[in-house]
C-alpha positions in Angstrom: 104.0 -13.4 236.2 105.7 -14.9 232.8 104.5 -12.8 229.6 102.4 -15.8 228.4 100.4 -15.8 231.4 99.9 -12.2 231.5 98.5 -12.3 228.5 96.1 -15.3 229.0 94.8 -13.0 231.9 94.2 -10.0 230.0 92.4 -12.1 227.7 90.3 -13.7 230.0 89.2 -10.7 231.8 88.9 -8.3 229.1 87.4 -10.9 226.6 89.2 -9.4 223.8 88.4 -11.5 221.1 87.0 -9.1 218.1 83.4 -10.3 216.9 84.5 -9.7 213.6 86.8 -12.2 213.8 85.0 -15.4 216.0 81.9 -14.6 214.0 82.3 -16.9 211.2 83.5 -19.4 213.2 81.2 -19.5 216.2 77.6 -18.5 213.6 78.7 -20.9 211.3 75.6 -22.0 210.1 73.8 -21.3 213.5 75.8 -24.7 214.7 78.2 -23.8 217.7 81.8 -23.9 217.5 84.1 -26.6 217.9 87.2 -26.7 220.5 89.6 -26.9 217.8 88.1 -24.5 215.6 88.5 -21.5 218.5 92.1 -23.2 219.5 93.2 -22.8 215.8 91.6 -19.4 214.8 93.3 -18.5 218.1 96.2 -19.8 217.4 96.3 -18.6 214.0 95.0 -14.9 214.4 97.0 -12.0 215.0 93.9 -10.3 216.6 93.7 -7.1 218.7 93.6 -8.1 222.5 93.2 -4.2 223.6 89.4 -4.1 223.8 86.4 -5.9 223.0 83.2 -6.0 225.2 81.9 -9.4 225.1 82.8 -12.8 223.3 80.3 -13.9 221.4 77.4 -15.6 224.0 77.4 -18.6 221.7 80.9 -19.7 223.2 80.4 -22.3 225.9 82.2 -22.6 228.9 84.1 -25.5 227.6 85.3 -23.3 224.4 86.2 -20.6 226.7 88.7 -23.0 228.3 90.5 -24.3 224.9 90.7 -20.5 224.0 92.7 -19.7 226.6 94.6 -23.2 226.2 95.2 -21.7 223.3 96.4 -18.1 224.1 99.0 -19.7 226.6 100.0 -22.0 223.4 100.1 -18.8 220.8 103.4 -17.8 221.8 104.8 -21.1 221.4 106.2 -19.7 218.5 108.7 -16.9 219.4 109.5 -18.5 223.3 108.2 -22.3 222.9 110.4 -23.5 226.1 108.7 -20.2 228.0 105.0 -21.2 226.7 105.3 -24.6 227.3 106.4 -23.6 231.5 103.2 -21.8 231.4 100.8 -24.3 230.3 102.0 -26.1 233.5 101.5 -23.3 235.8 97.7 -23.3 235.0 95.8 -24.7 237.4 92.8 -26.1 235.7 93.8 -29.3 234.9 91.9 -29.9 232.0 93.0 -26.5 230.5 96.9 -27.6 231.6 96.6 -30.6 229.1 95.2 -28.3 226.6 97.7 -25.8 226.7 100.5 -28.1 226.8 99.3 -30.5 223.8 98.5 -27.3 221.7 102.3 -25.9 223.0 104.2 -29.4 222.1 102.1 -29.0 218.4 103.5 -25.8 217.8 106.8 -26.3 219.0 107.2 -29.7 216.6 106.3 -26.9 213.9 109.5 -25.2 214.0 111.9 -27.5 215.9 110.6 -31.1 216.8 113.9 -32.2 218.2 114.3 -29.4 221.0 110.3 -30.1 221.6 111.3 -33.7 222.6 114.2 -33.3 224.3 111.9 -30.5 226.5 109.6 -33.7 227.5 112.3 -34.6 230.4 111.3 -31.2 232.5 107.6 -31.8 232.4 105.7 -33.6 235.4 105.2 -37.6 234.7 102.2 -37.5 234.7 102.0 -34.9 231.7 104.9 -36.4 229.4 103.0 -38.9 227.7 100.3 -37.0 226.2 103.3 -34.0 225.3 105.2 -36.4 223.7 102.5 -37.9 221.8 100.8 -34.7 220.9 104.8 -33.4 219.5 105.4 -37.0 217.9 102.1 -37.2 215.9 102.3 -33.6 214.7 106.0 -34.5 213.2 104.9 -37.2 211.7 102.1 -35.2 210.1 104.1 -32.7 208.6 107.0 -34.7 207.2 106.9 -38.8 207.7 110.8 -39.3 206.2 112.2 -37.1 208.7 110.4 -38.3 211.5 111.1 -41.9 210.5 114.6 -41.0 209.6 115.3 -39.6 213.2 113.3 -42.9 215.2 115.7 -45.0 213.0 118.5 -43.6 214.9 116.9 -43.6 218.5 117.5 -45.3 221.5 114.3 -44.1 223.6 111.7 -45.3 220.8 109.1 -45.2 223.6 109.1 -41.6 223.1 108.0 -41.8 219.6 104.8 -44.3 219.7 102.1 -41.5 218.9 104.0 -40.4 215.8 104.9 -44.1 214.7 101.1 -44.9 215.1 99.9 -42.0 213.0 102.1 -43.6 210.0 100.9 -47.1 210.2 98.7 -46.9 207.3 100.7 -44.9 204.9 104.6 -47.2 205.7 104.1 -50.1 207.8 107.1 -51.7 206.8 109.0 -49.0 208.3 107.2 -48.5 211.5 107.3 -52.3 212.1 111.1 -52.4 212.1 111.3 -49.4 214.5 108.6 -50.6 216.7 110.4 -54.3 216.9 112.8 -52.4 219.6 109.7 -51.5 221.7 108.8 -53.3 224.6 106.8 -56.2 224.0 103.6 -55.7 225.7 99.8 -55.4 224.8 99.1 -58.5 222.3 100.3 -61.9 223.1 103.9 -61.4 222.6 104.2 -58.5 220.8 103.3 -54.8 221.0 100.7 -53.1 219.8 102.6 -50.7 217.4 104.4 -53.4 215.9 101.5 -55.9 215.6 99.4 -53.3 214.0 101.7 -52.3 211.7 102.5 -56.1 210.7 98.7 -56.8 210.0 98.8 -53.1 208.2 101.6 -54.4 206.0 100.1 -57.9 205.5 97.3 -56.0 203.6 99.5 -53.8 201.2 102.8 -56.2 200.8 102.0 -59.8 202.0 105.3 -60.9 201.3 107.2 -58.3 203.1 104.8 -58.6 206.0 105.2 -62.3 206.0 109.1 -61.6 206.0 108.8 -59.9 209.3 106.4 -62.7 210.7 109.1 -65.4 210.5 111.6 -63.5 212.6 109.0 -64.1 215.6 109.1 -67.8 214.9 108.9 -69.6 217.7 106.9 -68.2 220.1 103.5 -66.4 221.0 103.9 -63.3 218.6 104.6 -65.7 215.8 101.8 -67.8 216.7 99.4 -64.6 217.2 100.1 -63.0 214.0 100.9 -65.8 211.6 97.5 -66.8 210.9 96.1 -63.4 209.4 99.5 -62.7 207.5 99.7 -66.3 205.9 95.6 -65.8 204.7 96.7 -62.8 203.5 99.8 -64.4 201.6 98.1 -67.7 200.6 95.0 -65.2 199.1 97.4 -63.3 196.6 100.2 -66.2 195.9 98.3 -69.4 196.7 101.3 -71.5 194.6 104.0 -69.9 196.8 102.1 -70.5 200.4 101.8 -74.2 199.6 105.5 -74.0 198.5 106.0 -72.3 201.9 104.2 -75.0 203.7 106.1 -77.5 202.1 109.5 -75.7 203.1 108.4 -75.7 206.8 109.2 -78.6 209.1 106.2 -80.3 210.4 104.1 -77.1 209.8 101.5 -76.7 212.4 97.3 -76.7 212.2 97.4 -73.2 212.6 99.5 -72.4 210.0 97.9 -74.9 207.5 94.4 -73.6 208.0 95.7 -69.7 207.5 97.1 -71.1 203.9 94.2 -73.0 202.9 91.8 -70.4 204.2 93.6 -67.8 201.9 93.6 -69.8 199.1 89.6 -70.7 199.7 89.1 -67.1 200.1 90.4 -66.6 196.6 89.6 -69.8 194.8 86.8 -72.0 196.8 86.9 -74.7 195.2 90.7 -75.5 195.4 90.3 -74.5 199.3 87.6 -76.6 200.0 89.7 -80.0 198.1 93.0 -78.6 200.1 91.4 -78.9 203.4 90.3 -82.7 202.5 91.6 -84.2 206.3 88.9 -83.6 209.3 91.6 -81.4 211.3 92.0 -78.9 208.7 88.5 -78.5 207.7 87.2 -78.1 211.6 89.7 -75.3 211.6 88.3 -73.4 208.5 84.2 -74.4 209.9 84.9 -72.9 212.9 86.8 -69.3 212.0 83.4 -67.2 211.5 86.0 -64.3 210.2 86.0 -66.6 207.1 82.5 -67.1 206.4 82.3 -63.4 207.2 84.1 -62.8 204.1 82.8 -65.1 202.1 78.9 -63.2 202.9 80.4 -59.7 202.1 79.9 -59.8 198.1 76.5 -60.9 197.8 77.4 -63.0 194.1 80.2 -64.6 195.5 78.2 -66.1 198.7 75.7 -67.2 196.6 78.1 -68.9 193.9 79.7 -70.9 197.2 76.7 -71.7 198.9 75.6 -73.2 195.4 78.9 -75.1 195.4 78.3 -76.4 198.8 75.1 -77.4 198.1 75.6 -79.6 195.2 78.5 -81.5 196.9 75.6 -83.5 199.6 78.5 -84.5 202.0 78.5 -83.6 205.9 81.3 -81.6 205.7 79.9 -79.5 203.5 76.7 -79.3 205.1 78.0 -78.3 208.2 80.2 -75.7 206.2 77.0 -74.4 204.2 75.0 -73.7 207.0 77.6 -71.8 209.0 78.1 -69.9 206.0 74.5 -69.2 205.5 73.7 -68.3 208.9 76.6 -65.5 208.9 74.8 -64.4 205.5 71.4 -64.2 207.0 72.2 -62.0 209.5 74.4 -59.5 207.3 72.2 -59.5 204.5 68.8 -61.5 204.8 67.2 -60.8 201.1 70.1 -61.6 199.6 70.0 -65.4 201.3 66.0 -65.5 200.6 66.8 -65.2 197.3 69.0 -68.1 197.3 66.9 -70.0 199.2 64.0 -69.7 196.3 66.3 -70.1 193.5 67.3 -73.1 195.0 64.1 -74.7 196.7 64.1 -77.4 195.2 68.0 -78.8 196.8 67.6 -77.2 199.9 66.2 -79.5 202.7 64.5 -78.1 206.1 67.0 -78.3 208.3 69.0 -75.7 206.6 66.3 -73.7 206.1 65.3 -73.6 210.0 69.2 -72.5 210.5 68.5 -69.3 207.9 65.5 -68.8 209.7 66.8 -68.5 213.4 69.6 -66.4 212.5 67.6 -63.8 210.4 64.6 -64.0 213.1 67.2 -64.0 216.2 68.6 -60.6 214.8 65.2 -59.5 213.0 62.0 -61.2 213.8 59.9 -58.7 211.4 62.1 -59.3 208.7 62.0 -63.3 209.1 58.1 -62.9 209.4 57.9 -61.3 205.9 59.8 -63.8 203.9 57.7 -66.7 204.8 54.9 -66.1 202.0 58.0 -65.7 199.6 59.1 -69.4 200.5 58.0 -72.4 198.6 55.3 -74.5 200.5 58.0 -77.5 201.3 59.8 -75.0 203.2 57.3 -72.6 204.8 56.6 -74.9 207.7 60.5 -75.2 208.9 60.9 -71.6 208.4 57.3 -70.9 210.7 58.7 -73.2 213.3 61.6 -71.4 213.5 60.8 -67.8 214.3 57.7 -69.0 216.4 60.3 -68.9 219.7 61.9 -65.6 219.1 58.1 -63.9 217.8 56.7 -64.8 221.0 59.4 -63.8 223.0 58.8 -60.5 221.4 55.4 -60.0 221.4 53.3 -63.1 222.9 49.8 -61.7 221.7 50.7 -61.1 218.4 52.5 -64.4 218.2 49.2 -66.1 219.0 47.5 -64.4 216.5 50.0 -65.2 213.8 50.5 -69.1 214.7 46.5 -69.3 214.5 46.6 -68.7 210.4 48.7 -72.2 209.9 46.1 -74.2 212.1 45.8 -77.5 210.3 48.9 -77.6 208.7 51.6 -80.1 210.2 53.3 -77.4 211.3 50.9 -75.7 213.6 50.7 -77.8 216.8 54.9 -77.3 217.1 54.7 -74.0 216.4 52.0 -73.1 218.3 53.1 -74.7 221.6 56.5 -72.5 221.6 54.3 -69.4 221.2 51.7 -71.0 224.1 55.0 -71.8 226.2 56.5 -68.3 226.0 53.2 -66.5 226.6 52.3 -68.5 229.7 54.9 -66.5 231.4 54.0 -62.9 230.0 50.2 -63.4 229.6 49.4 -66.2 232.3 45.9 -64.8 232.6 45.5 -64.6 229.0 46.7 -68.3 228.6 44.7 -69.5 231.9 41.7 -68.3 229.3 42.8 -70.0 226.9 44.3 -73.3 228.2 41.0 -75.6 227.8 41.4 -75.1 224.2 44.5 -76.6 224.1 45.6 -80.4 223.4 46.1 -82.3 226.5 49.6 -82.5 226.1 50.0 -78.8 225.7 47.4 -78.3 228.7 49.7 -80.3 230.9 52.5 -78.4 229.6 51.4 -75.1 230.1 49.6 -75.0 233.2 52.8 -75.3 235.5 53.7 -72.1 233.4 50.9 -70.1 233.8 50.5 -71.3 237.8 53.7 -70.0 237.9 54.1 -66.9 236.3 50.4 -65.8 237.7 51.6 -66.9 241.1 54.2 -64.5 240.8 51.9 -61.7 240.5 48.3 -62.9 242.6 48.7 -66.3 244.2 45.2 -66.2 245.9 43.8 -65.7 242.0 46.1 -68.5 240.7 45.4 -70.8 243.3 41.8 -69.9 243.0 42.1 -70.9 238.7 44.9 -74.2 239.5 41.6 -75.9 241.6 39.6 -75.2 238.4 41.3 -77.6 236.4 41.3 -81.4 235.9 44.0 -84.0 235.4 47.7 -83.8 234.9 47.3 -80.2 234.2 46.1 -79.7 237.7 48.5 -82.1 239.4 51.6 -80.5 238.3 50.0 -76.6 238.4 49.0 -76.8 242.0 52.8 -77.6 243.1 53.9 -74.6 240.5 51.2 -72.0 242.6 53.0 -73.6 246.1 56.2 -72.9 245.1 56.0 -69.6 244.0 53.9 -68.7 246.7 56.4 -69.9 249.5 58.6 -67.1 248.1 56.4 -64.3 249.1 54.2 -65.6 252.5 55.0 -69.2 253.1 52.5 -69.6 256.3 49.7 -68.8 253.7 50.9 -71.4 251.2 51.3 -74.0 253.5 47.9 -73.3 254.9 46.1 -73.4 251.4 48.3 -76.6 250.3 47.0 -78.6 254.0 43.7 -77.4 253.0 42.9 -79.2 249.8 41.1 -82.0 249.3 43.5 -85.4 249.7 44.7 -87.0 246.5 47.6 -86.5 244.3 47.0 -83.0 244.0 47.5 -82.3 247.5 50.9 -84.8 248.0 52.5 -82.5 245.1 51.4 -78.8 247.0 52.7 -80.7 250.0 56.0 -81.6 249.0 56.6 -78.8 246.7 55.9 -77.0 250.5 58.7 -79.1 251.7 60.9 -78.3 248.7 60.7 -74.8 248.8 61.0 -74.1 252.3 64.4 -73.7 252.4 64.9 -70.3 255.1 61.9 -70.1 255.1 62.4 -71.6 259.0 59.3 -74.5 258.4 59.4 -78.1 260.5 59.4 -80.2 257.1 57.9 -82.9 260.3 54.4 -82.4 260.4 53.8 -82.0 256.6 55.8 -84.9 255.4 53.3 -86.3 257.8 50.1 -85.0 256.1 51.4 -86.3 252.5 49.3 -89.7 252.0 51.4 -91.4 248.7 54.4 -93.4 250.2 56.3 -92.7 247.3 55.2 -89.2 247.2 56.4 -88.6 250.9 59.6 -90.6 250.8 60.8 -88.4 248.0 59.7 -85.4 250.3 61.5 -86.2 252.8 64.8 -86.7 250.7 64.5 -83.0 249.8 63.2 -81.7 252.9 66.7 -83.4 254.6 68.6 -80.6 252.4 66.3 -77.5 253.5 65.9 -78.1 257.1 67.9 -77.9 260.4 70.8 -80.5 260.7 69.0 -82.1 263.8 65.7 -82.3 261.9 67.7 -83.9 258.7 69.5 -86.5 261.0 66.2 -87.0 262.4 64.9 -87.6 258.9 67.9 -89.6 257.1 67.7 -92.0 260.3 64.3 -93.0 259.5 65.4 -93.6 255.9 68.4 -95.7 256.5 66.4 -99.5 256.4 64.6 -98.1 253.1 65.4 -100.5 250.5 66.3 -97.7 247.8 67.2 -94.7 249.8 68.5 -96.5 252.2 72.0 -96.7 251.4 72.1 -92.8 250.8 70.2 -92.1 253.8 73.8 -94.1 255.4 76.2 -92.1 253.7 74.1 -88.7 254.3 74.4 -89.5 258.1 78.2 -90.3 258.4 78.6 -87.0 256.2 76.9 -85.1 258.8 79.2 -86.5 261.6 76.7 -89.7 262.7 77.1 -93.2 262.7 75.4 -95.1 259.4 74.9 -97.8 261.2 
């Protein structure tokens, strides 16, 4: 046994930690200790491994692993190569990776360069994570050398986890050494490189478009020239146009990134640049734009204005993209605008702000509509009456009823009646008779349906209660539900009724639902009275029975004046003669 691990065992077993020194760490504020608060202090303290009787019971299981990790990794520093062979040998594999990410920190601490070239003896499976943990630590500790040394290598693969760590702080650099990496990851290009780029775009927009042009042609170009040349066009908008103009036949892409740039800076000159259809359609549709347009509160509100004074289509369509991205981030703020401006603002964008705040946040959408000016009120209500009942049906009901006799109320109020049929159905059978005949016709196939689901006997006991068209189409809803659970019962209550038009629709809806449901479509298309009502019957019952029974069926079809030429060209499909 190596010295590292005998003293990883004689920690282990004796649990020679002294309290006086885990203490503050492991009571710190009555909150448990973190891994990498015991795996520094361990790493850190000189402490007396001789004798200690217990480690403190707050230390989990977990932590009890990363501490001895980290007792393996402690002599990194006098015999790193030794250490690093014994975080290998454990056999825990979770405390392996430990060990050998805290050993490859250490070791980067005194001598990176012999930590790397150390990375060749480890198993594959263990390299990556070494090398990264040694890379990133480098990095930490001092960026020029590290950078200095990846300038001059040949296996920059090794180096990703420390070139990552200094994206932020010199992009520039990292994107020249990461442009001999494999290209791999984003379309084209690889990660490292691509992140830096965009990192660089943000800081130096010029430098960062320098290194986008290299990648022209091809997909990396085409992937990261859009966000570089907004970024350009948004601090130089004289020199992007100047850029476009130097570029032959520049493309859409590139276009739109200019002219959303310089919109994003100056709106008004972005909105006369993109004057063609092509151009425009691009900017509409890139919801990153309106996005940050809607994140200063002052300046979506001063655009919005803009757009709204102009009274074309295009900026119509552009103001209520932008104002549904601005509802849902920040919903008072758009309110706001909405009353200040009342008066210009016609319904239909007002029922756009109201589905995207009530889509996100129904409560919130409900309490702005007493805030709204009369001429508006109505297209907001109608608006959040779908999502309101979706949420909560009963209260929905409730709500809608405070508008009854505005114009607004019978729309309104037949989303909310529509939804609830299928949540409530033996609320809204209640209710139904109170509705408009229209509605009632509506709803009834809704609530058959939906109560079907749940007690067909009691549906199909309410469906015979009612009258009309309402009746008509709710007796076929109640047949086809109930085929889905005990089809010999539906059929027997659908031959059962009384004959009329009621019964032909349970009938057929019999038929139509009887796919698998092993049913001779024969003897019901038989029972249905209507002509119309059974020829139609039969046409679907020909694609849920046997093959035998739908030749049977398309053969007595094939004189039919209007079905007959299908009926034809059914039969040769199935192998038989059209005659």
């Amino acid at each position: 046994m190596s010295k590292g691990l005998l003293q990883f065992a004689i920690g282990g077993i004796v649990g020679s930690i002294a309290t006086f020194v885990l203490a503050p760490v492991l009571s710190n504020g009555g909150s448990r200790a973190s891994e990498g608060e015991i795996v520094d202090l361990a790493t850190r303290s000189s402490f007396d491994r001789r004798a200690s009787e217990s480690v403190d019971e707050t230390v989990s299981a977990q932590s009890a692993l990363a501490l001895g990790a980290a007792m393996v990794a402690e002599p990194a520093e006098a015999d790193p190569a030794a250490a690093l062979l014994d975080a290998v040998a454990l056999s825990d594999p979770g405390e392996r990776r430990r060990a050998l990410l805290r050993a490859g920190k250490v070791w980067a601490r005194s001598d990176p360069r012999a930590a790397l070239a150390e990375a060749s003896t480890l198993p594959p499976d263990l390299r990556a994570a070494y090398l990264a943990s040694v890379t990133a630590e480098w990095a930490n500790l001092d960026a020029d050398d590290f950078l200095t040394y990846a300038e001059g290598s040949t296996a920059v693969k090794a180096l990703v986890g420390g070139l990552e760590r200094l994206i932020a702080s010199d992009p520039e650099r990292v994107s020249e050494i990461a442009a001999r990496l494999p290209d791999a990851g984003a379309p084209g290009l690889n990660p490292v490189r691509a992140m830096a780029i965009q990192a660089l775009a943000e800081r130096d927009p010029v430098a960062a478009l320098s290194h986008v042009e290299r990648l022209r042609p091809g997909q990396a170009y085409d992937s990261m020239s859009p966000s570089v040349l907004t970024a350009y066009a948004r601090e130089y908008p004289d020199a992007a146009l100047a850029w476009l103009d130097s570029v032959n036949a520049p493309s859409l892409i590139e276009r739109a990134a200019v002219i959303r740039g310089i919109a994003l800076a100056d709106f008004d000159r972005g909105y006369e640049l993109a004057a063609d259809a092509s151009a425009m359609s691009s900017l509409l549709q890139d919801m990153s734009f309106a996005d940050v347009m809607v994140r200063d509160a002052e300046q979506a509100a001063q655009v919005a204005s803009w757009l709204l004074e102009r009274r074309d289509s295009r900026a119509n369509r552009m103001l209520e993209q932008l104002a549904s991205t601005w509802a849902q981030r920040a919903p008072d703020h758009v309110v706001d605008w909405v009353i200040d401006n009342a008066a210009a603002i016609q319904p239909p964008l007002a029922r756009v702000i109201a589905e995207s705040i009530a889509t996100r946040d129904f409560e919130s959408a409900l309490s702005h509509v007493d805030r709204l000016p009369a001429a508006l009120q109505d297209a907001w209500i109608a608006q959040i009456a779908r999502p309101y009942a979706e949420k909560d049906p009963i209260g929905a009901l409730d709500w809608v009823a405070r508008y009854q006799g505005r114009a607004v109320y019978e729309d309104a109020h037949a989303q909310v009646v529509m939804h609830a049929a299928a949540s409530a159905p033996e609320l809204m059978a209640q209710a139904l008779q109170g509705f408009a005949p229209a509605l009632q016709a509506a709803a009834a196939p809704r609530i058959a349906s939906a109560w079907a689901a749940q007690d067909p006997e009691a549906a199909a006991e309410w469906v015979l209660s009612l009258e009309g068209a309402a009746a008509d189409s709710a007796v076929g809803s109640v047949v086809s539900q109930w085929m889905q659970s005990a089809p010999q019962a539906a059929i027997r209550w659908a031959m059962a009724l009384p004959r009329g038009a009621a019964r032909d629709g349970a009938l057929s809806s019999v038929v139509s639902s009887s796919y698998g449901k092993r049913v001779d479509p024969r003897p019901i298309l038989n029972e249905i009275d209507s002509e119309e009502a059974r020829r139609f019957a039969t046409m679907r019952a020909v694609s849920t029975t046997t093959p035998d029974i739908a030749r049977e069926l398309l053969s007595s079809l094939t004189d039919d004046p209007e079905l007959g030429q299908w009926a034809r060209r059914s039969l040769e499909a199935l192998g038989e003669p059209g005659r």
